[in-house]
C-alpha positions as CSV (number, residue, x, y, z in Angstrom):
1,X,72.6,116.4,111.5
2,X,69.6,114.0,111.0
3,X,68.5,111.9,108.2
4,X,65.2,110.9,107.2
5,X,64.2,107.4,105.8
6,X,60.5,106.5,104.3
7,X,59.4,102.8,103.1
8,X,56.1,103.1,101.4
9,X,55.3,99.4,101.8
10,X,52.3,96.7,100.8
11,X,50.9,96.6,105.1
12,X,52.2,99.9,106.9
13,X,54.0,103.4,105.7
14,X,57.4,103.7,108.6
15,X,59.4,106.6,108.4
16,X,62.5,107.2,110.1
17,X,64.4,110.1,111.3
18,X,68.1,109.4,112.3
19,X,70.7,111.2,114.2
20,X,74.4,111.2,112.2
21,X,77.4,110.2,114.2
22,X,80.9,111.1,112.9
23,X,83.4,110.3,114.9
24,X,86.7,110.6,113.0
25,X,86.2,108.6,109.8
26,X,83.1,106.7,111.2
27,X,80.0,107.8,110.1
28,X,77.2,106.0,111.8
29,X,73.1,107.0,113.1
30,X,71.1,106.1,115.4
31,X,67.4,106.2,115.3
32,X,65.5,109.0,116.9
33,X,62.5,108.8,115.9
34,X,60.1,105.6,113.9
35,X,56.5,106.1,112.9
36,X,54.6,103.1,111.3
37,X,51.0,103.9,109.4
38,X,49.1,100.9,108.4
39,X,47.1,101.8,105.4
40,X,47.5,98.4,103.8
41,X,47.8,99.5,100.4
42,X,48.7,95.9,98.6
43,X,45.1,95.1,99.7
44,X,43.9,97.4,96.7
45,X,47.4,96.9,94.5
46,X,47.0,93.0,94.2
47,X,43.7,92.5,93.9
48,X,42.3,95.7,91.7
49,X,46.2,96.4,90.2
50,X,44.9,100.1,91.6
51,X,45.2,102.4,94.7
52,X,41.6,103.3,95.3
53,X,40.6,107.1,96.2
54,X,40.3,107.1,100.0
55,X,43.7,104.9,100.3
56,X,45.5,107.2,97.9
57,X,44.2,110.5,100.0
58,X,45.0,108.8,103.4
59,X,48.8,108.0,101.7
60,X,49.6,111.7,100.6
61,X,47.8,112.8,103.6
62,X,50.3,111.0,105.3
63,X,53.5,112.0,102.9
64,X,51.9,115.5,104.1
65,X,52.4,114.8,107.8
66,X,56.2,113.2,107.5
67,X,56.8,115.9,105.5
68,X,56.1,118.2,108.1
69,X,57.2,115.9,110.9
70,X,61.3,116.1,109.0
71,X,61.3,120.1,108.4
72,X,60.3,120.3,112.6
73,X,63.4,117.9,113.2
74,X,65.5,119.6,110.4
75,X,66.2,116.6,108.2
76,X,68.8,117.5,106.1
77,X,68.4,114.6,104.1
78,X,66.0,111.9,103.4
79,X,65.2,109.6,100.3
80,X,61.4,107.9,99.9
81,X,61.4,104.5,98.7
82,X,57.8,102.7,97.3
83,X,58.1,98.8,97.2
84,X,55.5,96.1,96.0
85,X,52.2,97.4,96.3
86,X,52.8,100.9,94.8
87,X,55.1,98.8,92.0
88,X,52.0,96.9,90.5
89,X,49.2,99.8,90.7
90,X,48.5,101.0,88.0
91,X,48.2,104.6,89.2
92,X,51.3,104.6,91.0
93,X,52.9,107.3,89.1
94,X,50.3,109.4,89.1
95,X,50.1,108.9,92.8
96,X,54.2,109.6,92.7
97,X,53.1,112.8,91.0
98,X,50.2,114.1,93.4
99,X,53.0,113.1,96.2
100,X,55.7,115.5,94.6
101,X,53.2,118.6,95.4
102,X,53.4,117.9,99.3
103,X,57.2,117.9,99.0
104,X,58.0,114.7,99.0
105,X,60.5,113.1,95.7
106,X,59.2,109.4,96.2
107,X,60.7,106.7,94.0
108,X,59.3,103.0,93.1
109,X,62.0,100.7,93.4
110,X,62.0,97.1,92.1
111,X,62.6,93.8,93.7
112,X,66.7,94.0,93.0
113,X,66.5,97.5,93.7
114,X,64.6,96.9,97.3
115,X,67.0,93.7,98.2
116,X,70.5,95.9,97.5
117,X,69.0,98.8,99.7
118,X,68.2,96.9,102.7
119,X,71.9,94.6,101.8
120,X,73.5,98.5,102.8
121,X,72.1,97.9,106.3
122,X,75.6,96.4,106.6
123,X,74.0,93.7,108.7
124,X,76.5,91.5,106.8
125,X,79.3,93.3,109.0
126,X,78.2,91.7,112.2
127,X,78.6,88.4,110.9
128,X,81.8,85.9,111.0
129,X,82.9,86.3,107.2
130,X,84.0,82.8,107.4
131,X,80.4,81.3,107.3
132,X,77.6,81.5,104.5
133,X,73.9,83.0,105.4
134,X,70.6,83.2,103.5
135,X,69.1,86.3,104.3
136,X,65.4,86.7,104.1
137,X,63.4,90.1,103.9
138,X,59.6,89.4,103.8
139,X,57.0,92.1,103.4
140,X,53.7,92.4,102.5
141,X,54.0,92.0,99.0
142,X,57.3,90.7,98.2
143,X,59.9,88.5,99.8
144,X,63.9,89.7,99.1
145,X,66.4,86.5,99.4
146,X,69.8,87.2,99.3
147,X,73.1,84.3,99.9
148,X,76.3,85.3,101.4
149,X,79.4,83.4,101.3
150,X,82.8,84.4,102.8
151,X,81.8,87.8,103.8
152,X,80.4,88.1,99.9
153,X,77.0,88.4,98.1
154,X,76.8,85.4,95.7
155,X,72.9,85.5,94.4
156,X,70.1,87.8,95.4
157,X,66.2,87.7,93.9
158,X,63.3,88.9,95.0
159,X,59.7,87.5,94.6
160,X,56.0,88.4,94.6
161,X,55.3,86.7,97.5
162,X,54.5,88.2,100.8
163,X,52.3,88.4,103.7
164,X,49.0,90.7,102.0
165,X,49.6,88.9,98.8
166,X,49.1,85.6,100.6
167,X,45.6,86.9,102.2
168,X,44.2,88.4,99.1
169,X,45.2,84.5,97.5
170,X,47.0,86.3,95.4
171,X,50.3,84.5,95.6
172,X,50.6,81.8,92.7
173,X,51.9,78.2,92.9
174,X,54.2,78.8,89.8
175,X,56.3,81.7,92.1
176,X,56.4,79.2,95.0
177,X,57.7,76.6,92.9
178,X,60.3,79.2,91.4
179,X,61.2,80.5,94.7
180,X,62.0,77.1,96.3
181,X,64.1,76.0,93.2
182,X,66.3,78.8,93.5
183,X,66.9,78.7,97.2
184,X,67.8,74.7,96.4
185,X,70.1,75.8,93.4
186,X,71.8,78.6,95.5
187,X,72.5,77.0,98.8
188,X,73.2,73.2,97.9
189,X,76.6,73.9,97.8
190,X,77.0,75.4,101.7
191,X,77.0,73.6,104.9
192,X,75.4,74.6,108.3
193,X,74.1,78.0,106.6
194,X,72.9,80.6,109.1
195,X,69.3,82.1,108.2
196,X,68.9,86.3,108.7
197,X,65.8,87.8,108.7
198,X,64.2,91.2,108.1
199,X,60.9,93.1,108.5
200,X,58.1,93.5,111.4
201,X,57.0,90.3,111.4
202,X,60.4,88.2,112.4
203,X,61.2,91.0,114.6
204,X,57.9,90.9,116.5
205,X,57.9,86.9,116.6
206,X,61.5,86.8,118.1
207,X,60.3,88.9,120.7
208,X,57.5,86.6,121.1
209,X,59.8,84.0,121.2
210,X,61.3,85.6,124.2
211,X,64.7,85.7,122.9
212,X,66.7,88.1,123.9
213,X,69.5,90.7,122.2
214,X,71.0,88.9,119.2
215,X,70.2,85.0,120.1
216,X,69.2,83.0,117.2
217,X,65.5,81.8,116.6
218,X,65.5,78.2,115.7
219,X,63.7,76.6,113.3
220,X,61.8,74.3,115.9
221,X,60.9,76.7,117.8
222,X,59.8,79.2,114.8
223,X,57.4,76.3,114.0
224,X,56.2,75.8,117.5
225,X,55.5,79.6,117.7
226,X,53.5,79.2,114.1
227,X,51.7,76.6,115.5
228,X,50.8,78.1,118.9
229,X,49.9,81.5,117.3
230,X,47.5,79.3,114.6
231,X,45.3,77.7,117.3
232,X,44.1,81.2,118.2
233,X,41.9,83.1,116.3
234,X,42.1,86.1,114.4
235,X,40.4,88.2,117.3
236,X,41.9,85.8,119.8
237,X,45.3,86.8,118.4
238,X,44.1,90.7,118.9
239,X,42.8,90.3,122.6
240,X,44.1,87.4,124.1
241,X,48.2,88.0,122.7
242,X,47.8,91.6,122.3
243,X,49.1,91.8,118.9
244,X,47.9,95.1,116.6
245,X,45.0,94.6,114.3
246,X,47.6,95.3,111.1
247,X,50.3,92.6,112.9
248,X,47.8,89.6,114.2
249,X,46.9,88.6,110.6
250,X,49.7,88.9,108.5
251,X,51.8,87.2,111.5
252,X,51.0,83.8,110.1
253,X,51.8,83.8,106.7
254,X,54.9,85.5,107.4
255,X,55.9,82.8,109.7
256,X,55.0,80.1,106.5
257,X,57.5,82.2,104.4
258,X,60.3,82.1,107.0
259,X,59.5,78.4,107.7
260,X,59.3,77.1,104.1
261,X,62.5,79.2,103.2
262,X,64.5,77.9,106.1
263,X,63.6,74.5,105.4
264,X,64.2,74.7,101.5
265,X,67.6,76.1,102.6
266,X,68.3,73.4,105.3
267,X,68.8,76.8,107.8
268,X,68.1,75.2,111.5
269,X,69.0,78.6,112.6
270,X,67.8,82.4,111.9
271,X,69.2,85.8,113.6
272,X,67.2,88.4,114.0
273,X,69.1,91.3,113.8
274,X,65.8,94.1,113.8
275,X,66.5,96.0,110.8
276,X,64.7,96.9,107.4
277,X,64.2,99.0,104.5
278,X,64.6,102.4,106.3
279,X,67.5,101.5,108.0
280,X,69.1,100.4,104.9
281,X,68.1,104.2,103.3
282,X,69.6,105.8,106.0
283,X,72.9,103.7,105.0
284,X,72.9,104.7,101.4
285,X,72.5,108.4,102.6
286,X,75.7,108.4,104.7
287,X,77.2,106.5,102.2
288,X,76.1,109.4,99.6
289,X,76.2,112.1,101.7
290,X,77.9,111.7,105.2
291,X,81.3,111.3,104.4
């Protein structure tokens, strides 16, 4: 049985096709197959408030193809998320609409919404329940903050500010402002808290990092990465690092998010456990459908 998973995001389009493992009572997946499309769409949706023609035919074109790709593997399930970008055009549900002819039920899901998916990645399980974390989920057009305590959620918010938005200058002081209050207000009261982070860009700089399997990234030497990746240029970053076109720019701010958050938290400390969105989908499925 497979399960499909696709995260309409503000930089790239992933979808995700899963295997389903019961064994006994234990439902789990593992991922068979991931396909990332970077059309960039927060570009147009923060700047114009619209999804222009050519990047609204290049996204169902692409609905078409995963579409396609899941009836080949025989997905049995799937469920179609659209986060930040899709959330402030103002043709995004007429573009849910021309979507829905290709065969595809996509839903636009807001910041809490977004946050509580990618929460059922369960990363929270791999934890010791004993400690408090802030996890941190930054995208292209939104970041999703969550605070655990004791094996518990205690506060979650999300806010429009992310790695696009931040290009486009499209971020605003007044969010900044908010988001550092409430990361102040709803960590003051834990010690030694334990930074998690989500999304391409903290997965791609821990690997740049050279750390290996599930060893922490540290907040020194997140800033020493930032600061090493900053005195190359954009096309430096592209053939001298080897990083994607789509990854080498965005790379930057997202490592300003990470290190303002960690150090508005006091967090000396972030796991990367390498999940997202999709996996999070997949999740909710089982938990919906697999048991």
């Amino acid at each position: 049985m497979r399960y499909g998973a696709i995260d309409i995001g503000s930089n790239a389009i992933r979808l995700l096709i899963a295997d389903i493992i019961e064994n006994g009572q234990v439902v789990s997946f593992k991922k068979n197959t991931l396909i990332r499309v970077p059309l960039r769409l927060g570009d147009d949706a923060f700047i114009d408030k619209n999804i222009s023609k050519r990047k609204s035919e290049d996204l169902i074109k692409t609905m078409s193809a995963f579409k396609s790709l899941m009836d080949v593997y025989k997905v049995s399930e799937y469920m179609a998320c659209a986060t930040s970008a899709m959330r402030e055009a103002v043709n995004g549900s007429e573009l849910v609409q021309e979507i829905k002819k290709v065969g595809i039920n996509l839903e636009i899901i807001d910041g809490v919404k977004e946050a509580s998916i990618i929460y059922n990645s369960h990363v929270e399980q791999q934890l010791e329940r004993r400690k408090s974390y802030l996890y941190i989920d930054v995208g292209g057009g939104s970041t999703e903050l969550s605070v655990f305590n004791n094996g518990a959620l205690s506060a979650s918010r999300s806010f429009n500010i992310g790695t696009i938005r931040i290009l486009d200058n499209q971020d605003s002081e007044e969010t900044w402002t908010e988001m550092k209050e409430w990361i102040k207000e709803n960590t003051k009261n834990y010690k030694g808290i334990i930074g998690i982070g989500t999304g391409g860009n903290i997965n791609k700089l821990h690997r740049l990092a050279d750390e290996k399997g599930t060893k922490p990234l540290s907040f020194n030497k997140l800033k020493s990465l930032y600061e090493y990746l900053n005195s190359f240029s954009l096309k430096e970053r592209i053939n001298v690092l080897g990083l994607n076109n789509d990854r080498a720019d965005v790379i930057i701010p997202a490592c300003e998010i990470f290190l303002n958050v960690m150090k508005w938290g006091s967090v000396k400390n972030i796991v990367v456990p390498r999940v997202g969105l999709v996996d999070g989908i997949i999740q909710t499925l089982i938990d919906e459908h697999g048991k």
